[in-house]
VEXDREN-2710 file (C-alpha; in Angstrom, 1 decimal):
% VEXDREN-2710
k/r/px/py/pz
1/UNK/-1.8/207.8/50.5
2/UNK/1.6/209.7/49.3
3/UNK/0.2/212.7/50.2
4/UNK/-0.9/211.8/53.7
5/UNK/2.0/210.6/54.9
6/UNK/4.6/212.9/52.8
7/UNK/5.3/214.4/56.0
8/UNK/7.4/212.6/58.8
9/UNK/6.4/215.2/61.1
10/UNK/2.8/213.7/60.9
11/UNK/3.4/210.4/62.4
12/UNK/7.0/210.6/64.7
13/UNK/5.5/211.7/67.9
14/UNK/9.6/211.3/69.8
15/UNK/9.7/214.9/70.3
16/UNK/6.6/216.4/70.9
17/UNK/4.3/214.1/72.6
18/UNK/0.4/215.4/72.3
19/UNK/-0.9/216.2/75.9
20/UNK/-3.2/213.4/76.7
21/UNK/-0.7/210.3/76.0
22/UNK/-2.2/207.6/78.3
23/UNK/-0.4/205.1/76.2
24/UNK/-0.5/201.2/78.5
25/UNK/2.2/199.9/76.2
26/UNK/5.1/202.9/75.2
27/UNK/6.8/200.2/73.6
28/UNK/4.5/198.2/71.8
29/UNK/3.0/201.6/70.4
30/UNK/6.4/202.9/69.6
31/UNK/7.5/199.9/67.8
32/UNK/4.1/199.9/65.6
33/UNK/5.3/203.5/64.9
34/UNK/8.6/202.3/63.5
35/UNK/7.4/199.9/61.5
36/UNK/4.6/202.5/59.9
37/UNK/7.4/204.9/59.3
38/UNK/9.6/202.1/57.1
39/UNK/6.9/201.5/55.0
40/UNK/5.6/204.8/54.4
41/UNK/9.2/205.0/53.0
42/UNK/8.6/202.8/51.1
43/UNK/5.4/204.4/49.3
44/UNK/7.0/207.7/48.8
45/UNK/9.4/205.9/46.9
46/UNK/8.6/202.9/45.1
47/UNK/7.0/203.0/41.6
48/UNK/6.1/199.3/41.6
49/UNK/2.3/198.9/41.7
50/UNK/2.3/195.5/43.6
51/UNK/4.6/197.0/46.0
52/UNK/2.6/200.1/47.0
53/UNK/-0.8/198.7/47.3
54/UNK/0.4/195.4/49.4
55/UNK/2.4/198.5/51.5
56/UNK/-0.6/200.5/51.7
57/UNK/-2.6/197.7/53.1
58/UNK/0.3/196.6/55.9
59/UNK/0.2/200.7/56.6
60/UNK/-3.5/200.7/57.0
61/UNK/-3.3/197.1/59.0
62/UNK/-0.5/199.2/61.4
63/UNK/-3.3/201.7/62.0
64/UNK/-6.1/200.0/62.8
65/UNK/-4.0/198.1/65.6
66/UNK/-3.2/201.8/66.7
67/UNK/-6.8/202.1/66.7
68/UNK/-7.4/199.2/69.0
69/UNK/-4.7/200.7/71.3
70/UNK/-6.0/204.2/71.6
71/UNK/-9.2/202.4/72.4
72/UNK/-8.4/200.1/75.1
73/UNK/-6.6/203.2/76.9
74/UNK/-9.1/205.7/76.2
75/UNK/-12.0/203.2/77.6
76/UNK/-9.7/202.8/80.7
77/UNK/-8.8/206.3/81.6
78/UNK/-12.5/207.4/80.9
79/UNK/-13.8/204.9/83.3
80/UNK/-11.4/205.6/85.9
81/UNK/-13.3/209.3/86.2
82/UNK/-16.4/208.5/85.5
83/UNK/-17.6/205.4/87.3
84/UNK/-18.3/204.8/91.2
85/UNK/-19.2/201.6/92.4
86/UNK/-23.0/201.4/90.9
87/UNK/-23.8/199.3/88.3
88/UNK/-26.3/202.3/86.7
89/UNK/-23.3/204.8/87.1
90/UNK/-20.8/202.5/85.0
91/UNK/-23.1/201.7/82.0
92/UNK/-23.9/205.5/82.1
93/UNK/-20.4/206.4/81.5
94/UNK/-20.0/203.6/78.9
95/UNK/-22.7/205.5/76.9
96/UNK/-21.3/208.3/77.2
97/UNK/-18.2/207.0/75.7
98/UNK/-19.7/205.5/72.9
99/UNK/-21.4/208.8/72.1
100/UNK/-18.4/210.3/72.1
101/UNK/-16.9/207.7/69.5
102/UNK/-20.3/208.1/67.5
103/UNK/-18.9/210.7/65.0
104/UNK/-16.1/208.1/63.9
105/UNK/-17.8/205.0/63.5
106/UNK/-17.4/204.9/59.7
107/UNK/-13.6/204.6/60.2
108/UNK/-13.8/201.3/62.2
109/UNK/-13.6/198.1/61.0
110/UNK/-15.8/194.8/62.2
111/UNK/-13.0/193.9/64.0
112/UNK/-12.9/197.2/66.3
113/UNK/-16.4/197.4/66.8
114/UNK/-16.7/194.4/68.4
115/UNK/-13.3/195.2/70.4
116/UNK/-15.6/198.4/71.8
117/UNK/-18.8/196.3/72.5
118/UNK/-16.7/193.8/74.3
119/UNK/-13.4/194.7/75.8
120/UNK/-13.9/198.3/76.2
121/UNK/-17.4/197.5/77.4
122/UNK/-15.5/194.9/80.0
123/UNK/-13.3/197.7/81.2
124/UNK/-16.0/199.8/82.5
125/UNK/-17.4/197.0/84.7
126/UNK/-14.1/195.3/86.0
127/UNK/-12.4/198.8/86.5
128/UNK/-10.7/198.7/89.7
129/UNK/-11.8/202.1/91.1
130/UNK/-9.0/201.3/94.0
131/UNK/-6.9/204.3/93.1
132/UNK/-9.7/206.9/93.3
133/UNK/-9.0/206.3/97.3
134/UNK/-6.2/207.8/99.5
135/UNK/-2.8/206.8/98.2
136/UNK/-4.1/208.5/95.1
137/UNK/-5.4/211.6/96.8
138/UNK/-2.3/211.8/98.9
139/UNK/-0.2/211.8/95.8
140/UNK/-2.5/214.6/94.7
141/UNK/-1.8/216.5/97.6
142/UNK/1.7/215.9/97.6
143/UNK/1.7/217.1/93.8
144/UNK/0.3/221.0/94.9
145/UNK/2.2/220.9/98.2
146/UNK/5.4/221.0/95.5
147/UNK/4.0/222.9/93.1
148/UNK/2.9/225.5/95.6
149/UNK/6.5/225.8/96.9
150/UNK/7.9/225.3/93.5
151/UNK/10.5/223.2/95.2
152/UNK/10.7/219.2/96.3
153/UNK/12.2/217.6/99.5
154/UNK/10.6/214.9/101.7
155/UNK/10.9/217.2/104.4
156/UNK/8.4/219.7/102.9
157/UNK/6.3/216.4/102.4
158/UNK/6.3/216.1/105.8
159/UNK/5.7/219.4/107.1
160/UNK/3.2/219.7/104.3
161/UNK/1.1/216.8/104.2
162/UNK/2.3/215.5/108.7
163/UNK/3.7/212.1/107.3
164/UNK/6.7/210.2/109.0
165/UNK/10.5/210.2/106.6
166/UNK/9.9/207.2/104.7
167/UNK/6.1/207.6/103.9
168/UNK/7.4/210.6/102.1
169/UNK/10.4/209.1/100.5
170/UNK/8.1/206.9/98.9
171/UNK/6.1/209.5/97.4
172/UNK/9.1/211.7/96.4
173/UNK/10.1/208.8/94.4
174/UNK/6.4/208.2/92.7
175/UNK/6.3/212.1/91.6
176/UNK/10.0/211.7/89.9
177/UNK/8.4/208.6/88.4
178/UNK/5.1/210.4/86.9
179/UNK/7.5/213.4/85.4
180/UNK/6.4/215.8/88.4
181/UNK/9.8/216.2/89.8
182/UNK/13.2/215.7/88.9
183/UNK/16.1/213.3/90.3
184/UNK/17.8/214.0/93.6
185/UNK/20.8/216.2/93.6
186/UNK/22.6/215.5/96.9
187/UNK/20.6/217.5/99.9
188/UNK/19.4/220.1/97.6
189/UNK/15.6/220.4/96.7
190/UNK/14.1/218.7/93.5
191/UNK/13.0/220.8/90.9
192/UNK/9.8/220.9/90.2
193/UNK/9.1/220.1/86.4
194/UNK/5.7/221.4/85.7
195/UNK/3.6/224.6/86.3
196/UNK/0.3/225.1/88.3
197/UNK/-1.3/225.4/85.0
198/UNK/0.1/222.9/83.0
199/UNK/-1.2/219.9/86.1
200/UNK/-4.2/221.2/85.9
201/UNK/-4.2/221.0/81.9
202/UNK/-2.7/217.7/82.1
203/UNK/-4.6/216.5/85.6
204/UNK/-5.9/213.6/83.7
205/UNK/-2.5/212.3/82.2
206/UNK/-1.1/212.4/85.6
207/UNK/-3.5/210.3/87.7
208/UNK/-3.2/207.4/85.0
209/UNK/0.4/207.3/85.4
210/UNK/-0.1/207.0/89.4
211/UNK/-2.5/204.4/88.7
212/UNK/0.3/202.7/86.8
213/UNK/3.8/203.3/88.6
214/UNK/5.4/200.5/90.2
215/UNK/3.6/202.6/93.7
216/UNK/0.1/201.7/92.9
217/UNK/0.5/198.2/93.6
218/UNK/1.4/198.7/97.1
219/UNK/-0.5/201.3/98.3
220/UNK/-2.6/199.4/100.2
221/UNK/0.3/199.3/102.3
222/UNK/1.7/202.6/102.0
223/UNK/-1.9/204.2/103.1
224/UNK/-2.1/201.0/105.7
225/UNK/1.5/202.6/107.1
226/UNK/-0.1/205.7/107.2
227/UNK/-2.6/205.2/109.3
228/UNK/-0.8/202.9/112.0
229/UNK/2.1/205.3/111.8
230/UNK/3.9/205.0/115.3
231/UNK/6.6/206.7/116.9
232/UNK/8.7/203.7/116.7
233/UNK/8.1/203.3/112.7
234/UNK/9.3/206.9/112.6
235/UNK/12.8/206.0/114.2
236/UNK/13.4/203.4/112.1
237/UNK/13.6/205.4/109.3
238/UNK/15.8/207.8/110.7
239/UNK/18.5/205.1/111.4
240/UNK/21.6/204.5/109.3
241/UNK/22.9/201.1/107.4
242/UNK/24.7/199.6/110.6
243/UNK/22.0/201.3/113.4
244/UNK/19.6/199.6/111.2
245/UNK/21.3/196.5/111.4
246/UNK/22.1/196.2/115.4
247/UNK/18.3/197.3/115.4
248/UNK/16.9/194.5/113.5
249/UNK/19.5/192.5/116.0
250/UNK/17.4/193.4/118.7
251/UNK/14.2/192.7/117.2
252/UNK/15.2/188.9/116.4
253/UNK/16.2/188.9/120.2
254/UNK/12.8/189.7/121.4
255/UNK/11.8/187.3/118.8
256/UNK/13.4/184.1/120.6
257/UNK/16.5/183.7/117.8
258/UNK/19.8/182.9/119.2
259/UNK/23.6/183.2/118.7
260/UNK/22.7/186.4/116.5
261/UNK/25.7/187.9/114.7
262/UNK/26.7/190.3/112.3
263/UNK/28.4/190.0/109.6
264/UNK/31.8/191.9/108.2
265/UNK/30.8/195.9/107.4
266/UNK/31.7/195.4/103.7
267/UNK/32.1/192.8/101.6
268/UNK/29.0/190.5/103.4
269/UNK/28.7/188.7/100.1
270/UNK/24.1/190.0/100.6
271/UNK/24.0/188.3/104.1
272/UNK/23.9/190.9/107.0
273/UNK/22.9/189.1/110.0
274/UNK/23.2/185.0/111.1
275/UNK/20.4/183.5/113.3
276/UNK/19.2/180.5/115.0
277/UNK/15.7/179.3/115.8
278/UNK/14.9/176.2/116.5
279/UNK/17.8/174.3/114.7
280/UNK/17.3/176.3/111.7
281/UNK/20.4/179.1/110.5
282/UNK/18.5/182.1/109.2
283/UNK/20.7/184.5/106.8
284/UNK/19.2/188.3/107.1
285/UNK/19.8/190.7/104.4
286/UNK/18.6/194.4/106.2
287/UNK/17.8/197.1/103.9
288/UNK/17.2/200.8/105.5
289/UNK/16.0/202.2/102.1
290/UNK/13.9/205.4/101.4
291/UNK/11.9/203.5/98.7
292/UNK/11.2/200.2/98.0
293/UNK/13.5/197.1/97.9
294/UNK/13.5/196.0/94.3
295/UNK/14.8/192.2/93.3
296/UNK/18.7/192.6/93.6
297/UNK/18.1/192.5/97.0
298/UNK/16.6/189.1/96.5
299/UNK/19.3/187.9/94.6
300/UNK/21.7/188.5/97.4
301/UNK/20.2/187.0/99.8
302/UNK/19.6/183.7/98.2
303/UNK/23.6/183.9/96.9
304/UNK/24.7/184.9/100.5
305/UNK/22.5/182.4/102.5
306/UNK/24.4/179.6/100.3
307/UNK/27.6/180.9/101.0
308/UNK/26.9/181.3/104.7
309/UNK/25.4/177.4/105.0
310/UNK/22.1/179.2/106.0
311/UNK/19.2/177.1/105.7
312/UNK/16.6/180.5/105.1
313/UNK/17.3/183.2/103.6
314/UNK/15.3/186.5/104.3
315/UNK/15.2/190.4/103.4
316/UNK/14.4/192.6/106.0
317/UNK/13.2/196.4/105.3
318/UNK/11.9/199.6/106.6
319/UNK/9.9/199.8/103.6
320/UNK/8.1/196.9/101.3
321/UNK/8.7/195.6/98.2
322/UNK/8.6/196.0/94.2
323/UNK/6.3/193.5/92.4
324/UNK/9.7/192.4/91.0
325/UNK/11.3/191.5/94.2
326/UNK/8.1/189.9/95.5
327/UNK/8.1/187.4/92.2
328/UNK/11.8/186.7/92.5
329/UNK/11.3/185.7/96.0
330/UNK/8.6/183.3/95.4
331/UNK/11.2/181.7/92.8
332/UNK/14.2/181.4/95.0
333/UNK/12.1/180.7/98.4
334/UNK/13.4/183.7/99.4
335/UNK/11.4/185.2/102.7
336/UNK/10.3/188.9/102.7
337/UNK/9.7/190.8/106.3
338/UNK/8.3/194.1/105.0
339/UNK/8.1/197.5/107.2
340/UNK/4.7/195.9/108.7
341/UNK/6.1/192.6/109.8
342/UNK/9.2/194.5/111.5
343/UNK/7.0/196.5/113.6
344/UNK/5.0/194.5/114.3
345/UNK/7.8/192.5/115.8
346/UNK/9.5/195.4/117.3
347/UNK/6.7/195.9/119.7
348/UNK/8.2/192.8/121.7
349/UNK/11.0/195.1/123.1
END
């Protein structure tokens, strides 16, 4: 045991990350590989007998729940391009991933065979196969439209792939999320982190992580957008704070609320625009935003609408919501009117 684990180099995987790392839980994983590391410590250094086996046996319990990780992530990732919706085609590719395991049996215990008969087995037939569809293939093609120019903007998006501002702001923010491109840097182009070669090498790694960013449970709406885009969707976006706020004005006009006002520029303590409809004082927070609206929002609305006397409180965007924002509003009662709900209104004018 010394001798496997003389080297840190070995285990510390911090600064050079293998290739394939679909890891579901960075965290969890990383903290298992902390606590491995303290008590390989301790068994290149302790000369008490009771100390090194009951170490070597918390080291060996540390790595069979590394097992059941790498298993639960490996059964997912290899569904995810191996099954369509056939019952026959998913039992197939379960097989085919227990063949592959075959060769390492020996080194499982009871425990993680019946994790791979069960679970990983369960993962092949309750899969969703959802992001196999567009928004995934869009992101794809958004991924070689940048790597072809070896530059980033949401205007080549849009020339590239014919998609309105904000569709592509969305999906300019889910490739600096998956590592594709890097952070904005005023109105210059993003670079582009990674080579032809190296997605193609790495293909795999990268379509988990779109199955996984904060995009993927939305993008039923985002491809939904897509589809119905509309000319009037694509002025919205181009609008600025206040133009986005007088805009929304009008909408709540055509919508039958009264004695609409707007609040102060600055310092409108989260509550942009005051309504009335039928006897109830609505307190809008607008947001104009690129990407989408994440739960601060929320939390400014529901502070503002008290501090206004409002009786509702509601956020109103160009774009939709994080999963965040959506839970925080159902907590605080908090109303949501996404990009779809303001068209949809806006065709009243």
């Amino acid at each position: 045991m010394k001798g496997l684990f003389k080297s840190r180099k070995i285990i510390d995987t911090k600064n050079s990350p293998p290739p394939f790392d679909f890891t579901i839980s960075q965290n969890k994983v990383q903290s298992l590989l902390d606590e491995l590391l303290k008590k390989v410590e301790i068994i290149n250094s302790t000369v008490d007998i009771h100390q090194y086996f009951s170490t070597y046996d918390e080291c060996i319990a540390i790595v069979k729940k590394l097992m059941r990780n790498f298993l639960e992530r490996s059964a997912e990732i290899h569904a995810s391009f191996h099954i369509d919706d056939s019952s026959t085609e998913r039992q197939n590719a379960y097989e085919s991933f227990c063949r592959a395991l075959k060769p390492y049996y020996s080194r499982f215990d009871n425990e993680n065979r019946a994790f791979l008969e069960n679970q990983c087995k369960e993962t092949f037939y309750s899969i969703s196969i959802d992001y196999r569809y567009e928004f995934d293939s869009l992101i794809e093609e958004a991924i070689k439209a940048v790597i072809s120019e070896q530059m980033a903007s949401t205007t080549i998006l849009q020339r590239k792939l014919r998609l309105g501002y904000g569709r592509a702001a969305i999906i300019m923010d889910c490739l600096e999320q998956i590592g594709i491109v890097g952070p904005a840097s005023g109105s210059m182009p993003r670079k582009v982190l990674i080579s032809e070669s190296e997605y193609i090498r790495n293909r795999s790694y990268y379509i988990y992580q779109i199955s996984k960013s904060e995009y993927s449970e939305s993008k039923h709406l985002i491809t939904e957008s897509i589809r119905t885009e509309e000319p009037i969707s694509k002025e919205i976006d181009d609008l600025d704070g206040y133009e986005f706020e007088s805009f929304c004005c009008k909408v709540l006009a055509a919508s039958n609320f009264s004695n609409i006002k707007q609040t102060k520029l600055s310092g409108d303590d989260g509550i942009d625009i005051i309504a009335e409809k039928d006897g109830i004082i609505y307190g809008f927070q607008c947001k104009c935003y690129s990407s989408p609206v994440g739960i601060k929002a929320v939390q400014e609305a529901f502070t503002g609408a008290k501090m206004y006397n409002c009786d509702i409180a509601i956020v109103i965007t160009n774009n939709i919501f994080t999963p965040q924002a959506i839970h925080a509003a159902e907590q605080t009662r908090v109303r949501l009117w996404d990009r779809s709900k303001l068209i949809e209104m806006a065709k009243a004018l």
